[in-house]
Backbone as ProteinMPNN parsed JSONL, in Angstrom:
{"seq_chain_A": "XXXXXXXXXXXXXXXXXXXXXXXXXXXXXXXXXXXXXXXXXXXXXXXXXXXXXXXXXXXXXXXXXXXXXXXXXXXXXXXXXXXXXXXXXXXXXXXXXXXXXXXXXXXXXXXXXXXXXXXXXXXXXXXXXXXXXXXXXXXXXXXXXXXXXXXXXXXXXX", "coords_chain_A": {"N_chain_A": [[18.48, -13.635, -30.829], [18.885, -16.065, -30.909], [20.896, -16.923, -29.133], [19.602, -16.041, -26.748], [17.706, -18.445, -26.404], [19.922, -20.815, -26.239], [21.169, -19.958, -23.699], [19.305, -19.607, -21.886], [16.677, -20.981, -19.689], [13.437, -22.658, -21.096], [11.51, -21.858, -19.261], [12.833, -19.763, -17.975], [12.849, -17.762, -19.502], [9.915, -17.303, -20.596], [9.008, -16.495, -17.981], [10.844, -14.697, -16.603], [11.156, -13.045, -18.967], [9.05, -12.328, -19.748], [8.183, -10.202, -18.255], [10.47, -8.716, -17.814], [9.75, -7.311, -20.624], [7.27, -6.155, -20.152], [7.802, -4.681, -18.043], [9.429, -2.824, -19.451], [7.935, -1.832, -21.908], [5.831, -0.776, -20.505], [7.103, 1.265, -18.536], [8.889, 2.821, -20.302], [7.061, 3.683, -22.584], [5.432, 5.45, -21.398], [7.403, 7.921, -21.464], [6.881, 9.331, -24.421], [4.696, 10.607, -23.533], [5.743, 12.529, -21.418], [7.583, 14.208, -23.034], [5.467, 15.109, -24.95], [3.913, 16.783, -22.81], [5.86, 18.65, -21.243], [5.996, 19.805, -23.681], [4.13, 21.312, -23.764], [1.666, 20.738, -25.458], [-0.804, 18.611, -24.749], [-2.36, 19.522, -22.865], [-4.963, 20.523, -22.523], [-6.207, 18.069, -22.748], [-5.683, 16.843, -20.065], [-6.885, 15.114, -17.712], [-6.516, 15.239, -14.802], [-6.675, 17.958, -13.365], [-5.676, 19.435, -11.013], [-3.621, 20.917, -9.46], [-1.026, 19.44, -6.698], [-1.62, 19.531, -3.409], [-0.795, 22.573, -0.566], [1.776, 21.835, 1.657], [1.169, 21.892, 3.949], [-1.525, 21.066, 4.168], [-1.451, 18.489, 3.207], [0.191, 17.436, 5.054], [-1.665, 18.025, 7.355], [-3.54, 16.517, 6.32], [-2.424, 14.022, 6.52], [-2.133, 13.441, 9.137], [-4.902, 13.622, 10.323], [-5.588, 11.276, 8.761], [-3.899, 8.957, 10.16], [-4.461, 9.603, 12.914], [-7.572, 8.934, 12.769], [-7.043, 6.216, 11.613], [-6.201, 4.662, 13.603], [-8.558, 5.328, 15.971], [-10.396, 3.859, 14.481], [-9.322, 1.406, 14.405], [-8.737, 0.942, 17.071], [-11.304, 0.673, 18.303], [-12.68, -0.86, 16.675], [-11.355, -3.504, 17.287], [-12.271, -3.563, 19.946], [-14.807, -3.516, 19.736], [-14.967, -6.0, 18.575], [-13.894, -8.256, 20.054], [-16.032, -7.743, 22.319], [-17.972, -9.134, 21.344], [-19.764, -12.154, 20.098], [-17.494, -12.639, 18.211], [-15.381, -13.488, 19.507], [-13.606, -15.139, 20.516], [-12.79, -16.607, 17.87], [-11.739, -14.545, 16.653], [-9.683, -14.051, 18.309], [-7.932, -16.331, 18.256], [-8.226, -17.138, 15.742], [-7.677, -15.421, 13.878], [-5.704, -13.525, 14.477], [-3.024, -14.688, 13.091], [-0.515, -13.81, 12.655], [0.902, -13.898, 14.956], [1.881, -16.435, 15.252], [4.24, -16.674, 14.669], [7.536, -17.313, 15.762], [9.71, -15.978, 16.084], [9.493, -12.809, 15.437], [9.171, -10.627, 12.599], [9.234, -7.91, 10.215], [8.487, -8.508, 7.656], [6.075, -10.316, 8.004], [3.89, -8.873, 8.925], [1.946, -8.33, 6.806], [0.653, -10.562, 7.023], [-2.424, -12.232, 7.542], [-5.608, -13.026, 8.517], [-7.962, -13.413, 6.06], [-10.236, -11.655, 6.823], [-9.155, -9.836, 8.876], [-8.031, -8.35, 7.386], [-9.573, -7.345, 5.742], [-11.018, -5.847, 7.691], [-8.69, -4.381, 8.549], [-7.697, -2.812, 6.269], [-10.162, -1.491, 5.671], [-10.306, 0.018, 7.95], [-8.078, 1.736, 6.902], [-8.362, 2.959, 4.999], [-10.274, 4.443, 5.427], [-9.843, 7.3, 6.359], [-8.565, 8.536, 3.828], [-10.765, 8.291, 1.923], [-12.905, 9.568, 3.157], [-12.045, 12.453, 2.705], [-11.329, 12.871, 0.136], [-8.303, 12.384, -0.952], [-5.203, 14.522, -2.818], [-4.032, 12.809, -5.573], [-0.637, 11.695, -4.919], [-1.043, 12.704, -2.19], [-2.391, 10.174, -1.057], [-0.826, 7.936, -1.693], [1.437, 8.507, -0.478], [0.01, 8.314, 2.201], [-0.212, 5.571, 1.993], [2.284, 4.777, 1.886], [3.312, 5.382, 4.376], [1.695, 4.065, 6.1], [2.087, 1.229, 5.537], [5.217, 1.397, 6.29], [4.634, 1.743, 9.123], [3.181, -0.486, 9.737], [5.02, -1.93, 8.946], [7.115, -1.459, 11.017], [5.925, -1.642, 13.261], [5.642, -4.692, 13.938], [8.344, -5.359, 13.457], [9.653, -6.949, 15.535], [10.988, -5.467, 17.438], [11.016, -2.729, 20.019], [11.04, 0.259, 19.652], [11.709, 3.194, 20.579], [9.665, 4.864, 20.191]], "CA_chain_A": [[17.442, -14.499, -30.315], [19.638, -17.883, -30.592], [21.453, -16.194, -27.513], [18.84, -16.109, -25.497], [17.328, -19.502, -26.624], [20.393, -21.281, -25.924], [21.459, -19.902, -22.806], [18.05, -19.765, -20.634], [15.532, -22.166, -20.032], [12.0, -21.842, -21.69], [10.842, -21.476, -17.597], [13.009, -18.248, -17.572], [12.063, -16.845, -21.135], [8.563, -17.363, -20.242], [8.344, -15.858, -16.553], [11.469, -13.135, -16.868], [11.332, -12.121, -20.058], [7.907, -11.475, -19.827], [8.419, -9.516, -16.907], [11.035, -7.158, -18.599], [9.043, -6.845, -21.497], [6.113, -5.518, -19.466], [8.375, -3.393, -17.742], [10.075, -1.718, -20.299], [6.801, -1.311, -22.199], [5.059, 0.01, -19.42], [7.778, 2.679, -18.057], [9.396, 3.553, -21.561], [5.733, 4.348, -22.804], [5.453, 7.154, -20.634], [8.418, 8.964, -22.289], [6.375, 10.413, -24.882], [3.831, 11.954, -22.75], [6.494, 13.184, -20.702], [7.824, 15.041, -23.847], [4.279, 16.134, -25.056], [3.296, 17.614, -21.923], [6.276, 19.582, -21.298], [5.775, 20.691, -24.433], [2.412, 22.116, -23.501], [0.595, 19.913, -26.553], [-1.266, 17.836, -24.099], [-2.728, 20.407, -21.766], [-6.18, 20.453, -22.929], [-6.62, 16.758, -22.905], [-5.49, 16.686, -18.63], [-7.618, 14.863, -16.662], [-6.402, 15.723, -13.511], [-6.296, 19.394, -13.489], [-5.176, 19.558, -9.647], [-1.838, 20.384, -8.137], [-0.317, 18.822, -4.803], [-2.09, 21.084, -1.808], [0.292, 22.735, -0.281], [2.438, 20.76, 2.519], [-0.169, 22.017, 5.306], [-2.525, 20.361, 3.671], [-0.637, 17.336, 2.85], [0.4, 17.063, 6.153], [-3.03, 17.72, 8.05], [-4.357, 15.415, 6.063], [-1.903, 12.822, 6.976], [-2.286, 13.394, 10.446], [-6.234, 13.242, 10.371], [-5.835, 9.718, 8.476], [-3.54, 8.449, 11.567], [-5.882, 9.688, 14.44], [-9.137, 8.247, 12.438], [-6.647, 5.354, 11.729], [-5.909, 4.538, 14.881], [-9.45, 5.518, 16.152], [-11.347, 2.865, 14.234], [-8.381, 0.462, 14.577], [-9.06, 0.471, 18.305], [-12.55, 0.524, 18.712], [-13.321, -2.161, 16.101], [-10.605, -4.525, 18.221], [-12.805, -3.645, 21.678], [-16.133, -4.323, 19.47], [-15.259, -7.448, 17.977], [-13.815, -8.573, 21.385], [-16.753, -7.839, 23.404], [-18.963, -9.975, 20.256], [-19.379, -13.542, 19.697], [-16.389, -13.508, 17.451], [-13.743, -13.253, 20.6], [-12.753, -16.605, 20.659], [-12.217, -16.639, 16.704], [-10.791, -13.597, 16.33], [-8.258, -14.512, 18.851], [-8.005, -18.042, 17.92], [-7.645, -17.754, 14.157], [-7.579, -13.918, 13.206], [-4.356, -13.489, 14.998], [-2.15, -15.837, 12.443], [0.7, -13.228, 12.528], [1.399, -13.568, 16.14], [2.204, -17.504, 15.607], [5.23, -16.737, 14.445], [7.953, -17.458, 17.551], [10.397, -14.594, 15.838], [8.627, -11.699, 14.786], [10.061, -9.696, 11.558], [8.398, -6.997, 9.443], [7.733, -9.157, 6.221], [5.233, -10.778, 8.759], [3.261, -7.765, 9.378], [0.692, -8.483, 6.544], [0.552, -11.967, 6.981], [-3.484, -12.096, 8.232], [-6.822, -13.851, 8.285], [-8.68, -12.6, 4.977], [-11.45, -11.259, 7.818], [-8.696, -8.709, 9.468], [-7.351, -7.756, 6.341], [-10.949, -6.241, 5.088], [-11.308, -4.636, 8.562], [-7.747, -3.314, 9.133], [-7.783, -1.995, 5.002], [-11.009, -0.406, 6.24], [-9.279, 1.184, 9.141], [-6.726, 2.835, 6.572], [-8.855, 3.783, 3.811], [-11.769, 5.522, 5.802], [-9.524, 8.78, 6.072], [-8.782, 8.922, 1.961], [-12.412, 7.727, 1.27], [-13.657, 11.088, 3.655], [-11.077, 13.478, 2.255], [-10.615, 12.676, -1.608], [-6.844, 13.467, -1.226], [-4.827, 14.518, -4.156], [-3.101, 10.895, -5.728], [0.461, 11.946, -4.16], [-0.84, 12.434, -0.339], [-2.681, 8.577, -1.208], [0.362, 7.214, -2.326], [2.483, 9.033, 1.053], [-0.037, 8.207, 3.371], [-0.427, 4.193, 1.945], [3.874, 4.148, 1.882], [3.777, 5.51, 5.983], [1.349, 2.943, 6.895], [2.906, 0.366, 4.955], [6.472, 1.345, 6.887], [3.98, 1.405, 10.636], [2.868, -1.621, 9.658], [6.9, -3.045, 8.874], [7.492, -1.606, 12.231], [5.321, -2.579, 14.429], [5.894, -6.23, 13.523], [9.79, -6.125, 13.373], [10.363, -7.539, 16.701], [12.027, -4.723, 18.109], [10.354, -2.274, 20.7], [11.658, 1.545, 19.768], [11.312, 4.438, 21.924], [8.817, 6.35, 19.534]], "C_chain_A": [[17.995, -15.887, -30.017], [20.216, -17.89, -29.439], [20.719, -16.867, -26.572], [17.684, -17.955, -25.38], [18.499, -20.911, -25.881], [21.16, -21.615, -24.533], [20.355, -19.513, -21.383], [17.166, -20.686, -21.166], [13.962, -21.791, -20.967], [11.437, -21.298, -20.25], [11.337, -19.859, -17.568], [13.228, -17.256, -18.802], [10.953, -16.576, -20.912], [8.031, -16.216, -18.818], [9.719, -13.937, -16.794], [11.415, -12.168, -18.091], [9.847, -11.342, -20.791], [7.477, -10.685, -18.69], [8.89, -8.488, -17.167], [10.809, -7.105, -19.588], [7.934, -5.825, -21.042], [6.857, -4.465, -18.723], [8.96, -2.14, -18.669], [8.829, -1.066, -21.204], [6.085, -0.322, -21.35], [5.5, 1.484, -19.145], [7.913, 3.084, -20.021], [7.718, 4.474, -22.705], [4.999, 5.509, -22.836], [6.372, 8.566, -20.8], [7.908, 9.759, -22.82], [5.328, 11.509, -24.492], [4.75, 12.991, -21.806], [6.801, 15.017, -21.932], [6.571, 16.056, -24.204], [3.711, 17.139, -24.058], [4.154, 18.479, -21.118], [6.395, 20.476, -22.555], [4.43, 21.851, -24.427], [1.45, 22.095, -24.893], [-0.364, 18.977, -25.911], [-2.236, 18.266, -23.152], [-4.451, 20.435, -21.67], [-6.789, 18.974, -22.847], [-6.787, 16.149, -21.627], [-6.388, 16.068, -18.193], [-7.613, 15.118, -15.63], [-5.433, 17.536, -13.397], [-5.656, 20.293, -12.137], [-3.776, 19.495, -9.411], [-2.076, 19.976, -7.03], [-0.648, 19.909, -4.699], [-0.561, 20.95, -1.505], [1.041, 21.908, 1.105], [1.541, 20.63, 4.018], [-1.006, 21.358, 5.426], [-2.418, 18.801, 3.851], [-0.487, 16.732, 4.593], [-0.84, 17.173, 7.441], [-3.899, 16.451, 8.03], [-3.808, 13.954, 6.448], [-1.932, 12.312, 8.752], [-3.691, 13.091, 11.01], [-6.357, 11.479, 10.156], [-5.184, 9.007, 9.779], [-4.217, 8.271, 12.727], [-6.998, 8.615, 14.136], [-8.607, 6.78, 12.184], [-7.083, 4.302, 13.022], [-7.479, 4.494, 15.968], [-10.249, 4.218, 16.117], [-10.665, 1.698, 14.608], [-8.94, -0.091, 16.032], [-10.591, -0.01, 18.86], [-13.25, -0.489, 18.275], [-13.062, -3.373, 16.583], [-11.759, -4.462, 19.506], [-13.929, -3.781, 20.697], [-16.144, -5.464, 19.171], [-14.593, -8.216, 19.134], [-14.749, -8.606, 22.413], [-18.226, -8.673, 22.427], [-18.768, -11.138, 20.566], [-18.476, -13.889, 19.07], [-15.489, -13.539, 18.179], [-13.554, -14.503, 19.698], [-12.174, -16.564, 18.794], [-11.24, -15.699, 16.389], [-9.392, -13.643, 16.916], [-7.745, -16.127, 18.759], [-7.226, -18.037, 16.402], [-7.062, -16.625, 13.483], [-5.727, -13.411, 13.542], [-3.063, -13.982, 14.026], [-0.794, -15.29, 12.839], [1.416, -13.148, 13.624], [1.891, -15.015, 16.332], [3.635, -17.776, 15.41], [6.313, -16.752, 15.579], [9.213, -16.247, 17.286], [10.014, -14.002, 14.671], [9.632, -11.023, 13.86], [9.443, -9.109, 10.512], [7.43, -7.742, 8.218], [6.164, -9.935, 7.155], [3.657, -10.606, 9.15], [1.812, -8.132, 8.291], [0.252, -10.036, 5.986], [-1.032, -12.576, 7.63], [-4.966, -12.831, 7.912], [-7.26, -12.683, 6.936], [-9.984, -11.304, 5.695], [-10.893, -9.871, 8.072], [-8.105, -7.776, 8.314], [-8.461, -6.472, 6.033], [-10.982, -5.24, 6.295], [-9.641, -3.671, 8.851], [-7.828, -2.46, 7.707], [-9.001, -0.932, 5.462], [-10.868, 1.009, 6.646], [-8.576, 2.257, 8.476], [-7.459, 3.715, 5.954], [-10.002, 4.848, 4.086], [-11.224, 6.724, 5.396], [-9.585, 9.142, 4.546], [-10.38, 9.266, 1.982], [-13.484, 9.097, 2.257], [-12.838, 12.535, 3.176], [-11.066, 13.798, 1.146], [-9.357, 13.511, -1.408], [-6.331, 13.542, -2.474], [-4.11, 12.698, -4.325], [-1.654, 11.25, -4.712], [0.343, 11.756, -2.805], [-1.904, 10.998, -0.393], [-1.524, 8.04, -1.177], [1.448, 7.715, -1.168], [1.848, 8.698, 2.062], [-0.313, 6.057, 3.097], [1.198, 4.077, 2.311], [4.274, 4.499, 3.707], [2.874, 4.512, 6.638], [2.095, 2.06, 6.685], [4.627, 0.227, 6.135], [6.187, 1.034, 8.515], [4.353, 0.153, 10.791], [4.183, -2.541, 9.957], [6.959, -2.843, 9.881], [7.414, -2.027, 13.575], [5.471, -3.895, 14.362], [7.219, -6.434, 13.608], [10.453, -6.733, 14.473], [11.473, -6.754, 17.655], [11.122, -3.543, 18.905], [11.251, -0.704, 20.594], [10.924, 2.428, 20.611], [9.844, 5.621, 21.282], [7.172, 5.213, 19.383]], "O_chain_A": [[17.645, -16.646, -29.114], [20.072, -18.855, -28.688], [20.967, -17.835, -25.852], [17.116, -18.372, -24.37], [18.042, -21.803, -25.166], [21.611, -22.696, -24.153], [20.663, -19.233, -20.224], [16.893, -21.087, -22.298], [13.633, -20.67, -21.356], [10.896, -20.192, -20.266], [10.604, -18.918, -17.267], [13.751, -16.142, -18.811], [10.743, -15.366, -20.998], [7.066, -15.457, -18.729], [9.491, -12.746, -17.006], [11.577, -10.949, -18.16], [9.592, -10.494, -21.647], [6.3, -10.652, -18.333], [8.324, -7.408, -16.998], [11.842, -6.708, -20.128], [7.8, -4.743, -21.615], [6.446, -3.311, -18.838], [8.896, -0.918, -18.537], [8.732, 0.161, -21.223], [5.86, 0.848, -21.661], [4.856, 2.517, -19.323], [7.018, 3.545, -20.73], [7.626, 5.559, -23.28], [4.35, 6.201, -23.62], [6.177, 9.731, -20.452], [7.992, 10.912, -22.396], [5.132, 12.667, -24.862], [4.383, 14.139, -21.56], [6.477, 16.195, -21.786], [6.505, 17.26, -23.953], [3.131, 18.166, -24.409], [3.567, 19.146, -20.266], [6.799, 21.638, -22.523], [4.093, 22.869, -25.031], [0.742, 23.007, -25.32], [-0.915, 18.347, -26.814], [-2.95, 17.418, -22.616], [-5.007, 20.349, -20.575], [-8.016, 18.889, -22.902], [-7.589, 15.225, -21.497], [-7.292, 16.894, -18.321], [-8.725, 15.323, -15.143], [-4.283, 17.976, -13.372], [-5.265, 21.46, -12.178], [-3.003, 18.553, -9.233], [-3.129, 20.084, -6.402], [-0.378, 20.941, -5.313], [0.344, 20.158, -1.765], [0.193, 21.088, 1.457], [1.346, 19.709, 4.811], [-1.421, 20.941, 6.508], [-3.169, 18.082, 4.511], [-1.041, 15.752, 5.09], [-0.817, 16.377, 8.379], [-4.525, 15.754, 8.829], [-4.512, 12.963, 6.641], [-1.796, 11.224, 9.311], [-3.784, 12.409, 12.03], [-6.895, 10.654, 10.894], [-6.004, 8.442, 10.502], [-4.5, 7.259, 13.368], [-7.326, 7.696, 14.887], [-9.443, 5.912, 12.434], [-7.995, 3.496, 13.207], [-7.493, 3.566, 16.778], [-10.68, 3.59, 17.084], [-11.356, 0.854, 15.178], [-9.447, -1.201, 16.201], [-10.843, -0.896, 19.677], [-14.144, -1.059, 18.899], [-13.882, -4.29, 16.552], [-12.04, -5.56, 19.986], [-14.211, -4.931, 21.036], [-17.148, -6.145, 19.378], [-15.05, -9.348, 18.974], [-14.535, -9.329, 23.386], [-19.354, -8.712, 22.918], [-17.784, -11.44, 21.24], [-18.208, -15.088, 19.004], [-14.421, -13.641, 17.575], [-13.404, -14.657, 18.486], [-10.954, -16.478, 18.65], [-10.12, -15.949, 15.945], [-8.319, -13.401, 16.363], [-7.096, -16.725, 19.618], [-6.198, -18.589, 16.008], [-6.144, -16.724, 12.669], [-4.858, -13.05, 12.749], [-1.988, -13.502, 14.385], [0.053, -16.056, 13.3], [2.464, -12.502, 13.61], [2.378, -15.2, 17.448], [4.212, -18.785, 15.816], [5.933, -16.074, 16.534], [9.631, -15.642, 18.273], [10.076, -14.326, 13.485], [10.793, -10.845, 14.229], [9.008, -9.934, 9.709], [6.235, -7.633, 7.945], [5.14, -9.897, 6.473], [2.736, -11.362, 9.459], [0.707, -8.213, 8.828], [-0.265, -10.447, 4.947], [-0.826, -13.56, 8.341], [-5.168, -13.121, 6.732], [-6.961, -11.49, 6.873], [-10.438, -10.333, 5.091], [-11.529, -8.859, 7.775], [-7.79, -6.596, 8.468], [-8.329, -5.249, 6.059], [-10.979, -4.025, 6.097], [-9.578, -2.517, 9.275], [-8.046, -1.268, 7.92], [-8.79, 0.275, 5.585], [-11.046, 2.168, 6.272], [-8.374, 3.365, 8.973], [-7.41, 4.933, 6.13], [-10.482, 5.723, 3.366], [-11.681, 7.337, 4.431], [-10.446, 9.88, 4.066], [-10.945, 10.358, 2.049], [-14.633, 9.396, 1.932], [-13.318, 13.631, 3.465], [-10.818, 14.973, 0.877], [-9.21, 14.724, -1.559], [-6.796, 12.795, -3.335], [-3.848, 11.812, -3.511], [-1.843, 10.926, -3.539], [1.088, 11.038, -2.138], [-2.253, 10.834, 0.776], [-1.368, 7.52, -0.072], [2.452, 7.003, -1.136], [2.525, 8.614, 3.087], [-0.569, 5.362, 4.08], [1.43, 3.179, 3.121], [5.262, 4.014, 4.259], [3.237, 4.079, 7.732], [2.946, 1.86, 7.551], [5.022, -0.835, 6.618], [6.973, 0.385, 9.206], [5.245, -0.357, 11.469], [4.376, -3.444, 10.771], [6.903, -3.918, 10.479], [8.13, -2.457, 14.479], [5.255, -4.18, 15.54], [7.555, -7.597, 13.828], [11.649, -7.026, 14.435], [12.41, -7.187, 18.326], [10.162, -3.341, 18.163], [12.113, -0.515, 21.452], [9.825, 2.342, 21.159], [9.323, 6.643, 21.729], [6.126, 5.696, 18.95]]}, "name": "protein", "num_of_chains": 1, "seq": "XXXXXXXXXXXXXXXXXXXXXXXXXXXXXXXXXXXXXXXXXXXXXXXXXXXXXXXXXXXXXXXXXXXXXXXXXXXXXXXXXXXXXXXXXXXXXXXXXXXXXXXXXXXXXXXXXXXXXXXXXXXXXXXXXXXXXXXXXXXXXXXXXXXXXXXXXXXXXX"}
């Protein structure tokens, strides 16, 4: 402990070391359920009694969220464009386009306004589906990468 007293500040005892405390707590935690529930002592207690659908599934469903994505995405842009909020929406809603070189980190840089309606946009598909957690968590990490791409300032062929 004198170690670590002497050779970091209280600023980075305080912010890192309660950082990898919470981490190691957090993950290492999960060890013993790991153990218990390949042991098959835990089985009865499951809450989520569902496997991953199979990849058909998985992948339908990811393709539905895109379309209906994409769908509301557009249509809510041509409603709130043909509203009284033009001028704002393109005025203030825009923020991410003030940038004069565009680069992914950028991408969710946005009025609090577009945020609620583009989150909208993503979450309708989940929120009509109930997917398993896994195709949530695959179809939030392929928007998430859209999102980086469309914003990185580079115009690919796809």
């Amino acid at each position: 402990m004198q170690y670590l007293i002497t050779h970091f500040s209280d600023f980075q005892l305080a912010s890192l070391g309660s950082f990898f405390l919470h981490e190691s707590v957090f993950f290492l935690s999960g060890l013993p359920f790991i153990y218990l529930e390949r042991a098959g002592l835990l089985s009865k207690y499951k809450i989520q009694v569902n496997s991953l659908h199979c990849w058909k599934v998985v992948l339908s469903q990811i393709i539905f969220y895109f379309i209906l994505e994409d769908f509301v995405f557009y249509w809510g842009h041509l409603f709130s464009l043909g509203s009284f909020a033009c001028a704002y929406w393109l005025l203030d809603m825009h923020t991410p386009y003030r940038y004069a070189t565009p680069f992914g980190l950028t991408s969710e840089y946005a009025h609090p306004a577009e945020i609620l309606f583009l989150g909208f946009a993503t979450i309708i598909g989940p929120a009509i589906t109930g997917p398993h957690l896994i195709t949530l968590w695959l179809w939030m990490t392929l928007r998430v990468l859209e999102t980086v791409e469309a914003h990185c300032g580079y115009h690919f062929p796809w």
